[in-house]
N, C-alpha and C positions, 0 to 999 in steps of 0.2 A: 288248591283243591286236594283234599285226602283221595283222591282215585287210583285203584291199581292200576302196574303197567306191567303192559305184555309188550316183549321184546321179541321184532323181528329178524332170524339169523339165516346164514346162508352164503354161500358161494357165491364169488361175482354174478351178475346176470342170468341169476334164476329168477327177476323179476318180483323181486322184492320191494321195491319202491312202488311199484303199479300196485302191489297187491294191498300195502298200506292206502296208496291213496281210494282206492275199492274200500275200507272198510272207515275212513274216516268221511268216505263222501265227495271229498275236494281233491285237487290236485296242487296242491303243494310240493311231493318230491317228486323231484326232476327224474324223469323217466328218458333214457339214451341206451343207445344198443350199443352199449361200449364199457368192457367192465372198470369198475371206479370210479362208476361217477358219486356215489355216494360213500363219503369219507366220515362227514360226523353222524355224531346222533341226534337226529331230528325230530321232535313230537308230534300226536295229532292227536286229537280228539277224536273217539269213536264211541259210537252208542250200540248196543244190540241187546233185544227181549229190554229188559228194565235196568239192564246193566249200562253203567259211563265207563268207560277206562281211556287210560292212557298209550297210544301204539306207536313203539318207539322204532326207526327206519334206522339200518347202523350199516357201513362197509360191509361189500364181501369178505368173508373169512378165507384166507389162504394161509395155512401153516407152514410151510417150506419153502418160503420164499420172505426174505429180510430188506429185500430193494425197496427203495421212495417210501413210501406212505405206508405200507401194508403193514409193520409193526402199530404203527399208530390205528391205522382202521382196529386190531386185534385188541387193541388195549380199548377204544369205545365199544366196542362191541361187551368187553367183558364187563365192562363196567354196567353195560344196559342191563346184560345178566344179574348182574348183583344187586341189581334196584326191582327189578322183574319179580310180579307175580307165577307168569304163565309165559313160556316160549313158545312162538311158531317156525318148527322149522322148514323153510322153505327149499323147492327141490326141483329140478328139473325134469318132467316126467320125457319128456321127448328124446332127452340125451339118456336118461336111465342111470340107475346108481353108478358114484364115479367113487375115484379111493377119495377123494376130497370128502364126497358124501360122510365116507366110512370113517376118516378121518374127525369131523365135527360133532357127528354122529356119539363117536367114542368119547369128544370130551365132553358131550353135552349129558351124557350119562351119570356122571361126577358130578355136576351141578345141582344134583336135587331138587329138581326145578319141575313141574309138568309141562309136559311136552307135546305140543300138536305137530302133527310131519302134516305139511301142506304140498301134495304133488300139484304143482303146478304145470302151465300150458298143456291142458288137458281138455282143448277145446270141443274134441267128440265125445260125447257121451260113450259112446261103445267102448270104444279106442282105449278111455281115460279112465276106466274101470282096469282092464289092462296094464297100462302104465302104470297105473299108482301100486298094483299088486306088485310088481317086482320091487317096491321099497320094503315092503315086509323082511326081508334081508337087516335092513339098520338095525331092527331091532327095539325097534320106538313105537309101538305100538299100531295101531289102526292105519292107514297114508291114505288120505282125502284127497280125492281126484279134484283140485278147483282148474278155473280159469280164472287170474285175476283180468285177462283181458274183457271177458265177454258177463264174468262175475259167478258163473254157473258153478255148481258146488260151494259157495262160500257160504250157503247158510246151513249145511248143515256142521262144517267146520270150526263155523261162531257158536252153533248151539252148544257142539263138546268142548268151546273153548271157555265161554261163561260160565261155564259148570266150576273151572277151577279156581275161580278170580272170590276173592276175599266181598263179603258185602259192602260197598259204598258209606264211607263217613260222611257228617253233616258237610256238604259244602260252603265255601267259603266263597258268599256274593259279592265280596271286597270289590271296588271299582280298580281299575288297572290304570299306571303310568304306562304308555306303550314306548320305547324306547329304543331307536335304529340306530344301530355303529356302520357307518360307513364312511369308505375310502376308497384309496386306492390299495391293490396286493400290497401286502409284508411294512404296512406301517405298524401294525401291532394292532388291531380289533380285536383277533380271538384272546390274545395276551391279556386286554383289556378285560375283556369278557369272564373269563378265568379268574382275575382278580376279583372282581365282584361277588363269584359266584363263590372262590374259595375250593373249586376243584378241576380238573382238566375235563372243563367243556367244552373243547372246543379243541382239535388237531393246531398245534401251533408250530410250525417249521418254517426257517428260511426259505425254504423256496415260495417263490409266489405262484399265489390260484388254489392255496393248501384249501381254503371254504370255497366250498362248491355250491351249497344253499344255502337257504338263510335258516338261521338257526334260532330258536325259542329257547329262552330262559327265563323260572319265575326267580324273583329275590326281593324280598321281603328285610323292611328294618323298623325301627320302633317297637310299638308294644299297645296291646288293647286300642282305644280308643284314636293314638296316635300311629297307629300301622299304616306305613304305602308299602302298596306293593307294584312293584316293577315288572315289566315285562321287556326282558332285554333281547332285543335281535342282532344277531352276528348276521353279516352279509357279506356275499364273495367281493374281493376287490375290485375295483371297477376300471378297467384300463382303456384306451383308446378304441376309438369302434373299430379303426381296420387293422388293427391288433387281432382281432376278437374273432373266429371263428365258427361257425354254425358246430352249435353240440352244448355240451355241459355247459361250457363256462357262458357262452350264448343264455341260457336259460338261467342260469343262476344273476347272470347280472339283471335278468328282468325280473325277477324274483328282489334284489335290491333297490329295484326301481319302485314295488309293490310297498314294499318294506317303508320306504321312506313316504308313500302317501298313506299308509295305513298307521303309520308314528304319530303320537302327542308329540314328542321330540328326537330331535336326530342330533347324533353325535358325529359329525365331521373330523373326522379323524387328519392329521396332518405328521406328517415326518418333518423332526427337525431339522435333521440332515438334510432334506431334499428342497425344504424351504418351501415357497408357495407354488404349485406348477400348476401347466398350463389345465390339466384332470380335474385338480380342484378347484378351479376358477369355474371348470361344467360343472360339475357335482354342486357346487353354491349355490349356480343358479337353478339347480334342478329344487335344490331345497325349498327354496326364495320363492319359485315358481309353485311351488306346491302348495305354499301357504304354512310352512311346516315351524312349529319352535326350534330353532336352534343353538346348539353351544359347540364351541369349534376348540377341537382339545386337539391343542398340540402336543404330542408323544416323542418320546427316546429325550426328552430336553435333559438328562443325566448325561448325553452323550454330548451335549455341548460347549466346548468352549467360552466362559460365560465373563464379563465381568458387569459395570453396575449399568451399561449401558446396552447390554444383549436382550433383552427382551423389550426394551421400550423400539428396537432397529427394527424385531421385528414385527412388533406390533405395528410398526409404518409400512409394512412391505403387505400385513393381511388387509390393513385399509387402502392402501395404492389398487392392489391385486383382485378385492374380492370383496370390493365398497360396499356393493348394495346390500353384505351382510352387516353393515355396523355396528346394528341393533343386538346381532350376537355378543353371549359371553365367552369371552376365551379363557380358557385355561391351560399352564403349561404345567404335564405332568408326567409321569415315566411308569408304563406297564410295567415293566419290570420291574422296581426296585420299591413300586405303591405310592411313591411321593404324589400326592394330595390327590389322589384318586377318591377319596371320600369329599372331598371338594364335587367332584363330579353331580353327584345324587341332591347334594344342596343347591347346584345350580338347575338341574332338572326340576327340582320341585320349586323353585322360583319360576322359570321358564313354564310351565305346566299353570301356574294361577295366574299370570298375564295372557298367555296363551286363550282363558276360558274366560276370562274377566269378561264383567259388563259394566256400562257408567251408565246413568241416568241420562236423560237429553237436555234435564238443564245443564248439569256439568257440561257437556259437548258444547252447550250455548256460550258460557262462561268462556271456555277456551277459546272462542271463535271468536267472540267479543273484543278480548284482551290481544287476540292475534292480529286484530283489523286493527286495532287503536294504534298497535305498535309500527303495524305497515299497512297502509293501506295498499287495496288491489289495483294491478294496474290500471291505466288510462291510453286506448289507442292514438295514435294519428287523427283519427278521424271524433276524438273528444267523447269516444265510448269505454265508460270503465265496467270492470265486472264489479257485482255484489253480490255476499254470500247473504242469503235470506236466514237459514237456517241451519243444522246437523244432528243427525239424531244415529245411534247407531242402531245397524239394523242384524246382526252377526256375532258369533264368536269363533274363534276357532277355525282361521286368525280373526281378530277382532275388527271389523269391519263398519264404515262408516260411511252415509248417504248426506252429503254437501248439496243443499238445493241454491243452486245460483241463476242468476240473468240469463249468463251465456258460459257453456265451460269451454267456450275456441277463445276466449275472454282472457282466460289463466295459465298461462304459459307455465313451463317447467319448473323454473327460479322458484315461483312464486308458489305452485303445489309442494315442489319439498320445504319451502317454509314454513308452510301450513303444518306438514307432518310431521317435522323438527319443535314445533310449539304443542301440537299432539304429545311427543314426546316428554319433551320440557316439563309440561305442566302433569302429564297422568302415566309417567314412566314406560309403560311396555318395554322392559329389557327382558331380551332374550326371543320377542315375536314378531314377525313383519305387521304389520297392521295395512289395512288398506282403505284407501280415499275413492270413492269414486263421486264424481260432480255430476251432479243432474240438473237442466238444464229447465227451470220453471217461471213463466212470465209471471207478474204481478198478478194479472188477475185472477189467472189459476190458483196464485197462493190466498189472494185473499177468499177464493170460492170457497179450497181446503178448508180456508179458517172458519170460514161460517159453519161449513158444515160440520166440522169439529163442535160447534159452540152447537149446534141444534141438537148432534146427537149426547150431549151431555144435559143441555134444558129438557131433552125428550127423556134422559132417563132418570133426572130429577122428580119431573113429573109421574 
């Protein structure tokens, strides 16, 4: 979408993430009283008067300080700047101008950019009239008393802010691939992400827990009539729950959790180095569980010792380890150095039309057919076999299928993944779980079905 973006800046913990998710609606960034919880830059959709724009959530800015991450916050931030129609600079009315203030203040000057100063936590009325006067000092024009806790003052802040924002291009109704990278910390996601995207979207440093949210990216390939467009999400690493502490990284990994049901497909991310762990073995099945397309890329494979027999070893270790994903494609490739990362997007959009697929219910019938001829269903002790009547599907997305049988306590385990092995065989789904469920229909119910099937077809012949 052609939408301007207006770039949120400011000093740790003047409640800048609260005041984005206030103007977009939702709550998406992670909101914590603790400064640095927001490292990248994260988008949201915000609407106000007739206006769409784009609001973009970035690090506190701190300039005198070069430890952990805060170079890296400074450099998204500026980059938000350089894509930005309109800034809001955010402020702490409670604390009152700080040299930080004056500091940001000064470089945002340089910018050339319009400028909103948003005094925030200015929950009195009286009070926050007050408060927001003493910013008149920065030098920035007008300073709007808001709350983004309670929301008070932010509309007339949006009104002076849409004044600045460029008129809205034709939008682009294009359908989205949605698209989850997740792992666990410092296998390389954001690295990943970065390649795709062709710029530093994403904070990437050894240390782990660098992504704090999940993070939005559009990227776009083809041309006219053959254009997909992606929607790539970066999510925080996901580490053992009692690892995990109440705070950011708590919220960010439920935030990855979202990410992965709200995905067409998810990117399972894996270190060669580290081989299959016990983290990934949850995360599959979280995938599995979700119903979700998968492709399980293994990354840093440049760092491998290889010879002709290293990737078929570990290809034995991802189906030992993390079977019930089979149906996934693997791919081994290296965020760094790009080797077959474009492989990546060709297996998503395979994954994506299995994923949506529909078959007819002859087809299913066919398959069913040609399954039972090959094996028939079992036969109890007591001279009771099951029989599949019929299957028709009823779902996509994963593609899902209603088995009308005698009895389904009938059909043991063996016997359903055969079923779903000749599923397979005969109408492919790589890349999606599919599901069976057996429904349990005496004969007479089905022949009742059939009648009235046949009545309501004579009744609208007639």
């Amino acid at each position: 979408m052609a939408l301007p973006i207006v770039a949120i800046i400011g000093r740790p913990n003047v409640g800048k993430s609260m005041l984005v998710n206030r103007f977009s609606g939702q709550r998406q960034s992670i909101v914590f009283d603790q400064p640095g919880v927001t490292r990248d830059r994260t988008y949201q959709l915000s609407f106000w008067k007739d206006r769409e724009f784009l609001v973009v959530d970035t690090g506190g800015l701190i300039f005198d300080d070069d430890t952990e991450f805060l170079p890296y916050i400074r450099e998204q931030a500026m980059t938000a700047m350089a894509e930005a129609s309109a800034v809001v600079f955010v402020v702490d009315g409670k604390e009152g101008p700080t040299e930080g203030d004056h500091e940001i203040a000064s470089w945002m000057r340089s910018q050339n950019l319009p400028i909103i100063l948003a005094v925030n936590k200015c929950e009195s009325q009286e009070d926050g009239l007050i408060q927001a006067a003493q910013f008149w000092e920065l030098g920035l024009g007008e300073p709007y008393a808001v709350s983004a806790i309670h929301g008070s003052g932010t509309g007339d802040m949006l009104d002076a802010l849409v004044e600045h924002l460029p008129e809205t291009s034709e939008i682009d109704v294009q359908e989205e691939v949605k698209v989850a990278i997740v792992g666990r910390p410092n296998v390389g996601k954001s690295s990943m992400l970065n390649a795709f995207v062709g710029e530093k979207r994403a904070i990437v440093s050894p240390i782990s827990g660098t992504t704090r949210d999940s993070i939005d990216m559009i990227v776009t390939r083809g041309e006219g009539e053959n254009q997909v467009r992606y929607r790539l999400i970066d999510t925080a690493g996901i580490r053992k729950k009692k690892n995990v502490d109440f705070g950011p990284e708590f919220f960010g990994i439920n935030r990855a959790f979202k990410a992965i049901k709200r995905a067409d497909v998810v990117l399972l991310v894996i270190d060669a180095l580290d081989g299959v762990t016990e983290q990934d073995q949850k995360l599959a099945g979280r995938i599995e569980e979700e119903g979700r397309a998968c492709i399980i890329v293994v990354n840093k494979w440049d760092a491998i010792d290889k010879d002709s027999h290293t990737i078929y070893e570990f290809d034995k270790t991802i189906e030992a380890k993390i079977h019930f994903l089979g149906w996934a494609t693997r791919l081994y490739v290296s965020a760094l150095t790009g080797k077959r990362l474009p492989n990546i997007l060709d297996a998503v959009d395979q994954a994506v039309e299995e994923h949506r697929r529909r078959v007819t219910t002859s087809v299913v019938n066919e398959v069913l057919e040609d399954a039972v001829g090959w094996h028939t269903p079992p036969t109890t002790r007591q001279g009771r076999q099951g029989r599949i009547y019929y299957g028709t599907q009823v779902r996509s997305q994963p593609p899902s299928f209603a088995l009308f049988v005698n009895d389904p306590k009938l059909f043991g385990e063996s016997y359903r993944r055969y079923i779903e092995k000749q599923f397979r065989k005969n109408l492919g789904y790589d890349g999606t779980p599919i599901r069976l469920m057996w429904r349990g229909k005496s004969m007479r119910d089905l022949e009742r079905s059939k009648g009235a099937n046949r009545a309501t077809k004579v009744g609208r012949a007639n």
